[in-house]
C-alpha positions in Angstrom: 68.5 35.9 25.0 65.0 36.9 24.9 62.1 34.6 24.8 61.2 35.9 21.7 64.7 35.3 20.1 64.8 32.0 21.8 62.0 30.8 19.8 62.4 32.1 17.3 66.0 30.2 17.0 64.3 26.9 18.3 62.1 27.2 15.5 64.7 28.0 13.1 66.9 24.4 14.2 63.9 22.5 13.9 63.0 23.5 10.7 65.9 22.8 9.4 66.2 19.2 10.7 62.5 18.3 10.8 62.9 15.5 8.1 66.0 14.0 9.0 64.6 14.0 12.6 61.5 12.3 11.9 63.9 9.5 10.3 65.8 9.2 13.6 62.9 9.2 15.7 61.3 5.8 14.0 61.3 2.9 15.8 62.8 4.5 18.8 59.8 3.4 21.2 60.4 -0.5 20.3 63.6 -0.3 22.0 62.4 1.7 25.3 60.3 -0.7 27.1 59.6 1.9 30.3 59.1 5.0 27.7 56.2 2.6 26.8 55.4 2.0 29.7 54.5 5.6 31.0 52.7 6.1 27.8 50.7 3.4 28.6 50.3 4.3 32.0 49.0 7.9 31.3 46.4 6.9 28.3 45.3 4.3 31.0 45.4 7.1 33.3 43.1 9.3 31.0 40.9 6.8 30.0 39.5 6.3 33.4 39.9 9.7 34.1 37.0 10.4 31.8 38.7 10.8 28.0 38.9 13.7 27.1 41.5 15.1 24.2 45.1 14.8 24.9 47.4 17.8 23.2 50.9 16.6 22.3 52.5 19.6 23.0 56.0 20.2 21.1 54.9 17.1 19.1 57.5 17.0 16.4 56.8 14.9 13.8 54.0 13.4 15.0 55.0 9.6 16.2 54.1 10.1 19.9 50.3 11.2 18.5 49.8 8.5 16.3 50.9 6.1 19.2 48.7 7.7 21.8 46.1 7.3 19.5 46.9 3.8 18.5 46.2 3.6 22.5 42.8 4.4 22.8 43.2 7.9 23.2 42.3 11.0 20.9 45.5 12.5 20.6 46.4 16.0 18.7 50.2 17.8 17.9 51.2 20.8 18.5 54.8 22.5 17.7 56.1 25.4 17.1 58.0 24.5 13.8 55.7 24.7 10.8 58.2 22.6 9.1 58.1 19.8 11.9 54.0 19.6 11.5 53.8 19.6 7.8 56.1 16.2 8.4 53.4 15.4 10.5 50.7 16.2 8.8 52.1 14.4 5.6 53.0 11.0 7.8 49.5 11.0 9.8 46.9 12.5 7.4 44.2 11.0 9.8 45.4 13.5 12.6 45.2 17.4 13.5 48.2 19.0 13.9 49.0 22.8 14.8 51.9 25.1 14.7 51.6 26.8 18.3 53.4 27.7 21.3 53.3 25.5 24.6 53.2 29.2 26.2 50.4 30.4 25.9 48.7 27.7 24.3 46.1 28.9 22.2 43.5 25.8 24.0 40.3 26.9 26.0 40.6 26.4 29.5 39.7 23.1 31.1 38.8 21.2 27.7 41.0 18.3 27.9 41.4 15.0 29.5 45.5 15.1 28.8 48.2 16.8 28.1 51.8 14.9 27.0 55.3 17.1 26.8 57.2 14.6 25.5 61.1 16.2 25.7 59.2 19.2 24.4 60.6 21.7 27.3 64.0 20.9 26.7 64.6 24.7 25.7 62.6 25.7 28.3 64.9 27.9 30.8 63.7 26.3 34.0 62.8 29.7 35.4 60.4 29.7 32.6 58.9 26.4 33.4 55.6 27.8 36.0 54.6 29.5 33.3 54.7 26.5 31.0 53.3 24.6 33.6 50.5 26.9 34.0 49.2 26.9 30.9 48.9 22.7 31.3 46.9 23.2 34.4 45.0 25.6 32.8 43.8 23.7 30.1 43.3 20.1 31.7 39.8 20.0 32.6 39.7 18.5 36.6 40.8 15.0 37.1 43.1 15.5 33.9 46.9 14.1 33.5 49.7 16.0 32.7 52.7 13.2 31.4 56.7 15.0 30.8 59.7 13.5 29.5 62.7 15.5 30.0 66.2 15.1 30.3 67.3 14.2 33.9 70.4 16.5 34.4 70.9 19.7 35.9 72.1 22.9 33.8 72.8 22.9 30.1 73.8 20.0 28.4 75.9 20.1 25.3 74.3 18.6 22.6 70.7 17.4 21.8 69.7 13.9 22.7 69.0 13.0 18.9 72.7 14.4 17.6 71.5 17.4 16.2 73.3 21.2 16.6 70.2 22.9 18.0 70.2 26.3 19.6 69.4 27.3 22.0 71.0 24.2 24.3 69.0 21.7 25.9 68.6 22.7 29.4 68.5 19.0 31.7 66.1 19.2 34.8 65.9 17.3 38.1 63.3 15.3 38.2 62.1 16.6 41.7 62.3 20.2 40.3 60.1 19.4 37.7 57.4 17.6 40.0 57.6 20.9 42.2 57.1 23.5 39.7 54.1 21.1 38.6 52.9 21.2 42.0 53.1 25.0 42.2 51.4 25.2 39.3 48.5 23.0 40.8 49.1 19.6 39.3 49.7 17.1 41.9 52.5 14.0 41.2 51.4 11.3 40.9 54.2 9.0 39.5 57.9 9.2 38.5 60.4 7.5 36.5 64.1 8.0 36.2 66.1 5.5 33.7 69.3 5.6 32.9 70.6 6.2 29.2 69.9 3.5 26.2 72.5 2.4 23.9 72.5 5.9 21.7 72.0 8.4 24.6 74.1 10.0 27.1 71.6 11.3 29.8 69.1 9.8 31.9 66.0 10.2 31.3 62.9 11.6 33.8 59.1 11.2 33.6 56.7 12.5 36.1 52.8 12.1 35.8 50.8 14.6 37.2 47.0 15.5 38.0 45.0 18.2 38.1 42.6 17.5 41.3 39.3 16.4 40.3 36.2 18.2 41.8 34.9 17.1 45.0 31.9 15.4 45.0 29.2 16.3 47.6 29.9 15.1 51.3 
């Protein structure tokens, strides 16, 4: 499959689930105490770090903006389904969201203080993923955080975490994979979080925090 036909399928699924997964995705933070936790973490992490804008990248229907935001943090979406960000736009007038690609991300280099994937490169081929990664360092201005969520397996799994049919397949990722395609891509780890599957999931799940080095201050 092409990357052009991939997307173009992911954005097809998504569309046609973007309501029904905006239902499924409420609440699901209040159960996930270290989800939280890393969110925390990373607006923490940005805050100090000198602010900045965070981009949501792949932010579906917008509940991991609004919470950034509701942590002190100015938080924007973007997804590739048009259907997934009208959702958005309709359940948090008060934010921007954008239809747009992770890769390339159509975001002026070094602009912002943070940049979340939240599960949002699950149908990202993991030969694919420097180039994603790329485009994060790219845009994180220095000292900036880079925060992903991902799906702790190895291959193709069968079905999507939330229940839904959605081609392509979720592809899982090892957790120290991820942190050295970040590193090749110039963010260095900083922190990272396996846990093992809540009550309505099958897969672990994997964070790593990341940062794009600051710039040396005079000797």
């Amino acid at each position: 499959m092409t990357e052009s036909s991939r997307l173009s399928a992911v954005r097809a699924s998504y569309d046609a689930v973007a309501v029904d997964h905006a239902r499924l995705l409420t609440g699901v933070l209040e159960a996930a105490p270290l989800d939280r936790a890393m969110l925390g973490a990373f607006a923490e992490c940005v805050r100090g770090g000198g602010g900045g804008a965070v981009a949501d990248l792949g932010c579906g229907p917008g509940g991991m903006t609004a919470y950034l935001n509701g942590l002190g943090v100015r938080a924007f979406g973007v997804d590739l389904s048009p259907a997934m960000v009208a959702v958005a736009r309709r359940s948090y007038p008060g934010l921007r969201f954008e239809v747009g690609r992770m890769a390339p991300l159509d975001i002026a280099d070094g602009v912002l203080g943070g940049v979340l994937a939240w599960h949002s490169t699950a149908h990202t081929p993991p030969g694919e993923l420097p180039a994603v990664f790329t485009e994060f360092a790219r845009v994180l201005a220095p000292g900036g955080y880079a925060l992903l969520a991902f799906e702790a397996g190895d291959g193709r799994l069968p079905d999507h975490p939330d229940g839904h049919r959605v081609d392509p397949a979720v592809h899982g990722t090892p957790p120290g994979l991820v942190a050295e395609r970040l590193a090749g891509a110039g963010l260095a780890e900083v922190a990272r979080l396996v846990r093992e599957p809540g009550p309505t999931e099958t897969i672990p799940h994997g964070f790593v925090l990341a940062r794009k080095p600051p710039i040396a201050g005079p000797a």
